[in-house]
Each structure stands twice: as C-alpha cells, then as structure tokens.
N, C-alpha and C positions, 0 to 999 in steps of 0.2 A: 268719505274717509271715516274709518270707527276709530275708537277711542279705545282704549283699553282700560279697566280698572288697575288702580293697582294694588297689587296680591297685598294681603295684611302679612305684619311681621309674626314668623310663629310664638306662640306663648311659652311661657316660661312654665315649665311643669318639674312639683318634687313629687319624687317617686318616696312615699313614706313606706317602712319597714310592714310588713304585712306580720299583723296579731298570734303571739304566740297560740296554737293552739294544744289541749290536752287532750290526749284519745287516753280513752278507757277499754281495756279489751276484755269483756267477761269469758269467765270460764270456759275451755271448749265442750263442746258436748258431746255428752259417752260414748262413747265408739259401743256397736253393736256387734255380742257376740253370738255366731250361730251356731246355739246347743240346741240337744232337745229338752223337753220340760223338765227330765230327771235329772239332767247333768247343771241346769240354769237353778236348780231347786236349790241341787248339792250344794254351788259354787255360791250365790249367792242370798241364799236362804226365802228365796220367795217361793210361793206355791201360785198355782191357777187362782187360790183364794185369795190369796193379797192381791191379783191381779185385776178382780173384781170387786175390789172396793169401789167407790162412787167418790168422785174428787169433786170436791166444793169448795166454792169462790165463797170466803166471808168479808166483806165491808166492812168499812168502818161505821157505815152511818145503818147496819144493820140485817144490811139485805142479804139471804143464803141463797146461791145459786148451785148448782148442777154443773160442770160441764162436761159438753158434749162435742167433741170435735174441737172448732175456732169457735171464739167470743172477739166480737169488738166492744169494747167499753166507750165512753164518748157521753158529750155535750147530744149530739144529735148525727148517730152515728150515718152514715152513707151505704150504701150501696147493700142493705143488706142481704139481699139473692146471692152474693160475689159468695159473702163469709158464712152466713147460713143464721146465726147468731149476733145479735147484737142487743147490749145493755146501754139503754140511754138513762144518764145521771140528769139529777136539778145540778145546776151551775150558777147558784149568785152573784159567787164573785167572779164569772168569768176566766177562771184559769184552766178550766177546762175544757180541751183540742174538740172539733168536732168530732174526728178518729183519735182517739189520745194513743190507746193501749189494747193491741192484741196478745189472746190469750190461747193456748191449745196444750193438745195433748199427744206426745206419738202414739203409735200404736204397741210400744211397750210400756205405756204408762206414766212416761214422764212430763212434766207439766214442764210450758216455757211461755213466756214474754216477749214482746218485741213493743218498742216506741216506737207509732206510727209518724215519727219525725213532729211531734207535737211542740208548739211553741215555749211551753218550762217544762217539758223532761218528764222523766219517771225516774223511778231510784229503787234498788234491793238492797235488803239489808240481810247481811250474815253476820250475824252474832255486832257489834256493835258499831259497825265501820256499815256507811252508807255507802253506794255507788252507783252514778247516772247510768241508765243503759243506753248503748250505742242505738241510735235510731234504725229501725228496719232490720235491724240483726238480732236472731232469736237466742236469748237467756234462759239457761233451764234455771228452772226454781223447785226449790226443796219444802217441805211443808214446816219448816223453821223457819224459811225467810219470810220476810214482811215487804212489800212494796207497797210506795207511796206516787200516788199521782194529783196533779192538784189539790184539791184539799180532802184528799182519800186516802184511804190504803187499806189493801188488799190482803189479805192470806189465806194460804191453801190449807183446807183441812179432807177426812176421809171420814165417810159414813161405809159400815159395812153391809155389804149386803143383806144380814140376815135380820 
C-alpha cells in the first residue's frame, strides 16, 4: 500500500506594482539626402574640404584621439577584432563598464554614441540640460556636445587637414 504526501497549501503571493520607468528618446538622426557634391555644397554649405577634416576624441583626463571608423571606450574593452578600435581607460573608482561607450562615424561625417548598456550610463549634453543615452541605440553628437561617462567626459573636436 503507498502512502501519499500530502500536496502543501499554495502560498500567498502579492503581486507588487512594477517600477515606473522613464525612456529618454534622443534625437532621430538625419535623414540622408542624395545630391551631388554641387547641389549638397549649395544646400548645406559643406565642401569636400570640411568633409576632410580629422574628428578627435578629447578627454577629460587629456588624451587626443583620432577617430577612425568604431571606437569602444572601456575599463578593459572586449572583443577588439569585432570593433577594430578600442580605448581602455584607468578605472579607480570602478565606474567604469568593461564596454561602457561606443563611438563612430558615418560615412557622411557625422559622429554618434551609443551606451554599451553599461551599469551608470552615459549622458549628452546640449547646451545646459543633461540627457542619459538609451542603451545600444546610436546618438548623433555635434561638436558642442559634451558627454560624460563615469568619471570622464568626452568632446568632439576637428583638426584640418592642412
């Protein structure tokens, strides 16, 4: 003869309200028009020559880079054959993501960001209003903005060719 246990009574579960959350949705980014070089000159005053400026990464703690394609910034960035580029920072205080902050450039020149989903963020700033950037979604950024990543922050400047 078996015995049977017997079933426990089910538990009593509260179902607590799930955490406001706040999405930030940056800028979308420029729609691409196709002129030729005379009519893209006309319209929006660039030449071949502003197109060959050299765009550099300046730090806060001093270091001028180049960029060339993607950058990963980072504690101790990964995988770098994926991105091609990668800057690893000192990290004392540990706030900074192993991948924190990807950087690039399109192929018309515009520089953007993206938060490699890092544990405290990154932020841009336009003129005096901060904003976190949405993780893994690219921000373009203008050479006035400032971003700030753990205890960094970044801006875009241009070297001319000549």
């Amino acid at each position: 003869m078996s015995r049977r246990k017997p079933q426990p009574e089910p538990e009593q579960t509260t179902t607590l309200p799930a955490p406001a959350l706040t999405t930030v949705t940056p800028p979308p980014l420029p729609r691409r028009r196709h002129h030729d070089d005379a009519t893209e000159s006309a319209v929006s005053g660039s030449t071949s020559a502003n197109r060959a400026r050299q765009v550099i990464l300046e730090l806060s703690d001093g270091t001028r880079r180049p960029l060339r394609g993607t950058l990963i910034i980072g504690r101790q960035p990964t995988q770098p054959e994926r991105y091609g580029d990668v800057l690893a920072l000192p990290d004392t205080t540990r706030t900074l993501s192993r991948d924190h902050l990807e950087v690039g450039i399109t192929p018309g020149g515009q520089v953007w960001v993206s938060d490699m989903g890092s544990a405290n963020g990154s932020y841009v700033a336009r003129g005096p209003a901060w904003t976190r950037l949405t993780p893994h979604q690219r921000t373009p950024i203008d050479a006035n903005d400032m971003l700030r990543f753990a205890d960094f922050s970044l801006r875009i400047a241009y070297d001319d060719p000549s």
